[in-house]
N, C-alpha and C positions, 0 to 999 in steps of 0.2 A: 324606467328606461325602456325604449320601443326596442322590441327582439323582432327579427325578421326571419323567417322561415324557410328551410333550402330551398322547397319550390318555389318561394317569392324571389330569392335572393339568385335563381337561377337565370331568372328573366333582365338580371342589370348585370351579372358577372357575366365572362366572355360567354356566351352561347356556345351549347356542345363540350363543355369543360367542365366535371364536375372540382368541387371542392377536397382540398386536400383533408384527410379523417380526424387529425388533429388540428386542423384552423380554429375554431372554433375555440376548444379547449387552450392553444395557445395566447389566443389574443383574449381572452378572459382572463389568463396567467395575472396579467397587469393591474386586475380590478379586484384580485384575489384576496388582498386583506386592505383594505381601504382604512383612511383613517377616520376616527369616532368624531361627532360634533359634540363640545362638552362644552361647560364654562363652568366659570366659580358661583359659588362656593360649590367643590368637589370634595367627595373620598373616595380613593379606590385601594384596591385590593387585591393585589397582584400576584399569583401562584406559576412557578414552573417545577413542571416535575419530571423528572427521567424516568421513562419507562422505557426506552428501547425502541429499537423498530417493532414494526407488525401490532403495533395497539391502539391503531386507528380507528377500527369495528367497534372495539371493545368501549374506546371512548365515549364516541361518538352513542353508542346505545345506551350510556350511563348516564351520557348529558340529558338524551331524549328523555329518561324520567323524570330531570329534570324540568323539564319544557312541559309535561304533561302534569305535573303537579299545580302548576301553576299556572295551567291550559295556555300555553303558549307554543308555539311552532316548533318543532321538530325540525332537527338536523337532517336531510335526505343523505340517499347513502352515497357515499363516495367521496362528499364532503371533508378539506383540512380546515375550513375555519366555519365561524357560524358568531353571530350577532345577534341577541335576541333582548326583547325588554320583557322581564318576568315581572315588573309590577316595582317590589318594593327596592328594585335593584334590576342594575342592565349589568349581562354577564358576555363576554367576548372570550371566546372559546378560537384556540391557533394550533392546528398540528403541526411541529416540526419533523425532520429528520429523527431524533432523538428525543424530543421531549415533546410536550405540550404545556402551553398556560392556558391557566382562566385568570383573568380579570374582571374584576367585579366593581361598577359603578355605583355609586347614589351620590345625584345634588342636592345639597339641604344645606342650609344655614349649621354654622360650629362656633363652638366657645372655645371647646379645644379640639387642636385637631387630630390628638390620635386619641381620643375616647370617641365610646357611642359606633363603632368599627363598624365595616359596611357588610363583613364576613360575619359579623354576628347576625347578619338576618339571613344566611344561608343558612338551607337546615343540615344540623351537625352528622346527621345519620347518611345524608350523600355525604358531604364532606368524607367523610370515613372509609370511604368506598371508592375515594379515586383512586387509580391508575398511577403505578409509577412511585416512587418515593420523592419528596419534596427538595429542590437544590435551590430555590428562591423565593422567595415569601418578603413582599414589598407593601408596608401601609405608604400609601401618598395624600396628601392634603394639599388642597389647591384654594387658596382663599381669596378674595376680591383686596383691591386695592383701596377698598376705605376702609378695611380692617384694621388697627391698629399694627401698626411697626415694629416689629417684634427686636427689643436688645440685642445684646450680646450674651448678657445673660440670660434673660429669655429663651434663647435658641442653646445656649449651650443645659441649660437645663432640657429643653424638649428632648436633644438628642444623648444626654447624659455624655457629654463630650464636647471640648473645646475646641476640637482637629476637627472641623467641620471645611469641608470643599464648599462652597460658594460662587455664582456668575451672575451678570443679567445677560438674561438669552435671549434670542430672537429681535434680534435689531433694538431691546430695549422694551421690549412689549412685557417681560419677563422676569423674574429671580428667581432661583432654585436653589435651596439649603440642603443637604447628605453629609452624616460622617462614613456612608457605607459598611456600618457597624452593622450587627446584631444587636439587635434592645432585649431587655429581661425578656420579653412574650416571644422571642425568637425573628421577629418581622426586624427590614430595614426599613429605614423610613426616608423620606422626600416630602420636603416642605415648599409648595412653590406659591409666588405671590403673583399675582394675574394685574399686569398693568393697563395691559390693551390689546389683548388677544383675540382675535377672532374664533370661531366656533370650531369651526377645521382646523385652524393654527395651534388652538390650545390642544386639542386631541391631540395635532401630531407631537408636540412638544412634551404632554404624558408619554405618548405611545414613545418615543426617542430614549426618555428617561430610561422605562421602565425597562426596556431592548439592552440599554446600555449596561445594569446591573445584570442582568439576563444573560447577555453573551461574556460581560467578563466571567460571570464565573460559570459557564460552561467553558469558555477557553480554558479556566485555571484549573479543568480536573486533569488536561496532561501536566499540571508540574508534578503531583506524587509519583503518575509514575517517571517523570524526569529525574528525578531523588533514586525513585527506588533503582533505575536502570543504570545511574552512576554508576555505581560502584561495580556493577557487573560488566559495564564497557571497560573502567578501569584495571577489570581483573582480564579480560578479553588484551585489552592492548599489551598489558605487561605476559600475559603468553605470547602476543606475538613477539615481542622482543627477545624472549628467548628463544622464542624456534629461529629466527632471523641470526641470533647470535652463532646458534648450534648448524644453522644451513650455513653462512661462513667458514666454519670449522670442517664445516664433515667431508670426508674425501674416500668414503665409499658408497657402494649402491646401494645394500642392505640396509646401512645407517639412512639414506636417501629415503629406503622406500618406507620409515620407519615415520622419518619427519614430516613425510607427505601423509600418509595415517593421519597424524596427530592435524596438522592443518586442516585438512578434510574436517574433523569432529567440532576443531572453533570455528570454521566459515558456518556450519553446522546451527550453532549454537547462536553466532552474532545472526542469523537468517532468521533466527524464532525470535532471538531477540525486535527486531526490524520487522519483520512481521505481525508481532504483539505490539508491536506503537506506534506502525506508521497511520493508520486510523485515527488514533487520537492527537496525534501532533497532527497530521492536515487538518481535523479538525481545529484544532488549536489556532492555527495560523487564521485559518478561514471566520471567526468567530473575532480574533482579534482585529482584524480589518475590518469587520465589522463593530466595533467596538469603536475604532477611528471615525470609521464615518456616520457612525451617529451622532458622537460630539464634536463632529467639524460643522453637523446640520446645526448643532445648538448655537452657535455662532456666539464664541462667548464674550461677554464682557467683562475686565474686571471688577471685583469688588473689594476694597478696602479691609482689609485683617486676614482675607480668605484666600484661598488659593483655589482656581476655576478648576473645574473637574478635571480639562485635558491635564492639564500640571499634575493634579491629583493622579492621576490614572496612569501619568509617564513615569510617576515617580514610584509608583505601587506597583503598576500592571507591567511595567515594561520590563524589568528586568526578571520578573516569571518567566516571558514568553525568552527572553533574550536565553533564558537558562535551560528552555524544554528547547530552543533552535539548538543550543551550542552541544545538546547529547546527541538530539537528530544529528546534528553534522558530524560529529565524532563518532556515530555507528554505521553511518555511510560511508565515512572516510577508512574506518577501519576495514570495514567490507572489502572497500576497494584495494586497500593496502594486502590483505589476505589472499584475496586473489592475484594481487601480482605478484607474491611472494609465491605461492601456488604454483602459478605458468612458470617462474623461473627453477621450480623445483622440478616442473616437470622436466621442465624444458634440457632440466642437468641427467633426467633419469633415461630420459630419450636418449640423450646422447653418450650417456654410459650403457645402455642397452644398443644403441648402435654400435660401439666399437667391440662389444662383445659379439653382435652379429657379424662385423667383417671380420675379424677372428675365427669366428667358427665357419664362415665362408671361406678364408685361406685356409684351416684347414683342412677343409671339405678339398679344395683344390687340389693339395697336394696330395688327398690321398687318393682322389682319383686321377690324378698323374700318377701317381706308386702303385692303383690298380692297372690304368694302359700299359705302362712299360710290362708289367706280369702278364700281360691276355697278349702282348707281342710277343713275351716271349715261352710263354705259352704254346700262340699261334706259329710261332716258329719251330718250337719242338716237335710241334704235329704237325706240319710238312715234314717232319726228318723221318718222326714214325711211321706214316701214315706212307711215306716213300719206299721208307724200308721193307714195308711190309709188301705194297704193290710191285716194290723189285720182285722182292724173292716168289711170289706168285706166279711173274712172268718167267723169272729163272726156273720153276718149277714146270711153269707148261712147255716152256722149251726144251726143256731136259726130255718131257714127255715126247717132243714132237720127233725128236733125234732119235730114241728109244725105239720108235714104231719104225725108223730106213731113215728118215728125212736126211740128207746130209747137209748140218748147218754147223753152224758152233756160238751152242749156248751163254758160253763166258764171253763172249765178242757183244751180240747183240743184248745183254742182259746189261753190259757197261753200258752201251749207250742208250740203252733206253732209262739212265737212270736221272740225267739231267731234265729229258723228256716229260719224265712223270712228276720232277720234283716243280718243274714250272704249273705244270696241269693244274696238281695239286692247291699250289700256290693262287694262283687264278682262281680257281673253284673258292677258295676258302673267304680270299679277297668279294668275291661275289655275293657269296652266303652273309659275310659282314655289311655290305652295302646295303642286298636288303630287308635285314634290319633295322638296321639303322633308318633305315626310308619310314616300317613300319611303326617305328617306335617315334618319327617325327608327328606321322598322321594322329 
């Protein structure tokens, strides 16, 4: 393929316009794992292993000794897939998200097709050393069409099994034989007969198969924990129904604030719950889709005694997924249901907490109405005292003033200044309270 270089490529894109930093990297995305040119007679040998994110380095540098034993090309780094022909076998190396496969090719002529195995010419001592533990391990034989016609018996002996899924695929170009069993040696096996396949059409029609065993049983590791997390939603829903029972009943705050405790600790609990398996059910889901549409690519046909793989796979695979969807949904639904059994608790503690605050507001009111009327009358006392006392002062200096010649009369003018001072008083006091009150607004 001709690769063009940014300075070349800068002279025909818009001038003055660099490239966006992942162009490159995206539109190669497409070309990422391309399909293999194969024909019959084939064997391959199909590995996926779970190892987790972040063991891509690790891989990738395991394979490279591989490549160098057998002086062949090296994986460069950054690399999720790699293609390479080591001679006595071509090896197809795929990182996913969670796992990775090798696949392992050789075309030779077979008598039978799961002897003589293609993983026997790997050397055992890598083998030992991969990454990950094994979740798929697929022998396929792909034989030509002048090979003999294999029975019924025949194939039910190959696969030690008469429930074998069967179709012709690919418009007819095609037959593919799977009970999707394990055999004694641990491998599933695929028998396909090559009627008129092209070199790219047979790879992509391996490459489909082996996808399809691939993602169904990575989808089917949420069903254990769909199993396991039954009964823990079931014990989840049946607490809600008692707290729900008991929130009905309860008709005080304390009892309230006792129920909303307990709720609080299972929203709690359904959150870890949902947290611990929403990963593996979208996985799940995602896997499964893909599952579809790899055998909607097989375009199947039927065949006579057998039942085509989608059949096979609706009848097997669907009601797993249908079983990890219907926990998902009942851990969500529950979710939901707790919280709004939650908000309505709250919602009852709020308002029992409010009418205890307008309560202790009314009586906040009256008793500072029951302190005014005492600071009036109070304040009234103290004009009487505060009068009494400024009379008699003034009665006292007029007594003085008489005393010394003056000719007045003390008991005369002592009466009326006593309205006098009691208004004064009054006034003054009135003023002193304004401000106050002014300072205590600031």
């Amino acid at each position: 393929m001709m690769t063009v270089s940014e300075h070349e490529r800068k002279q025909w894109v818009v001038p003055g316009i660099s490239d966006h930093p992942l162009r490159d990297r995206l539109t190669n995305e497409i070309h990422a794992r391309p399909s293999i040119a194969v024909r019959a007679p084939l064997k391959v040998t199909h590995l996926a292993l779970l190892s987790g994110e972040g063991a891509e380095e690790r891989e990738r540098l395991h394979l490279a000794k591989l490549c160098r034993r057998f002086g062949a090309n090296e994986p460069p780094a950054g690399v999720n897939y790699w293609y390479v022909d080591l001679g006595p076998f071509r090896l197809n190396w795929e990182r996913h998200t969670e796992f990775s496969t090798y696949t392992f090719f050789r075309q030779e002529a077979f008598q039978a097709p799961f002897r003589e195995l293609v993983i026997e010419l790997v050397p055992r001592d890598w083998l030992s050393e991969l990454t990950g533990e094994i979740l798929v391990a697929i022998h396929l034989a792909m034989d030509t069409k002048h090979s003999p016609e294999l029975s019924s018996e025949a194939l039910a002996a190959l696969f030690a099994s008469d429930n074998i899924a069967a179709s012709i695929m690919a418009g007819g170009c095609a037959m593919a034989w799977s009970d999707f069993r394990l055999q004694g040696d641990g491998y599933t096996r695929f028998y396909v007969r090559d009627i008129e396949l092209g070199l790219r059409q047979a790879g992509r029609l391996v490459q489909r198969l082996l996808e399809i065993e691939t993602y169904r049983m990575m989808a089917l590791l949420a069903l254990p924990v769909a199993r396991e997390m039954g009964a823990d939603v079931s014990r989840a829903e049946a607490a809600l129904m008692g707290l729900t029972e008991q929130l009905a009943r309860s008709d005080e705050t304390q009892q309230e604030h006792g129920l909303l405790d307990q709720l609080t600790r299972l929203a709690t609990d359904v959150e870890r719950l949902a947290a611990s398996s929403s990963y593996r059910f979208s996985a799940a889901r995602a896997y499964y889709l893909l599952v579809q549409r790899r055998i909607a690519e097989l375009r199947e046909q039927r065949l006579p005694e057998h039942a085509p793989i989608q059949e096979f796979m609706e009848r097997r695979l669907a009601p797993a997924m249908r079983t990890c969807e219907s926990i998902n949904d009942r851990l969500m639904q529950l979710s939901d249901r707790i919280s709004r059994a939650a908000n309505l608790l709250r919602t009852r503690v709020d308002v029992a907490l409010e009418e205890q605050n307008r309560d202790l507001l009314d009586s906040m009111n009256r008793r500072a109405k029951l302190q005014l009327r005492l600071q009036e009358t109070v304040e009234g006392l103290s004009v009487v005292v505060l009068s009494y006392y400024l009379v008699s002062l003034i009665g006292y200096f007029l007594k003085a003033i008489k005393a010394s010649g003056v000719s007045l009369n003390p008991e005369l003018i002592t009466g009326f200044s006593v309205p006098v001072v009691c208004i004064v008083i009054w006034l003054g006091l009135n003023k002193v309270r304004r401000i106050l009150l002014r300072e205590h607004k600031q």
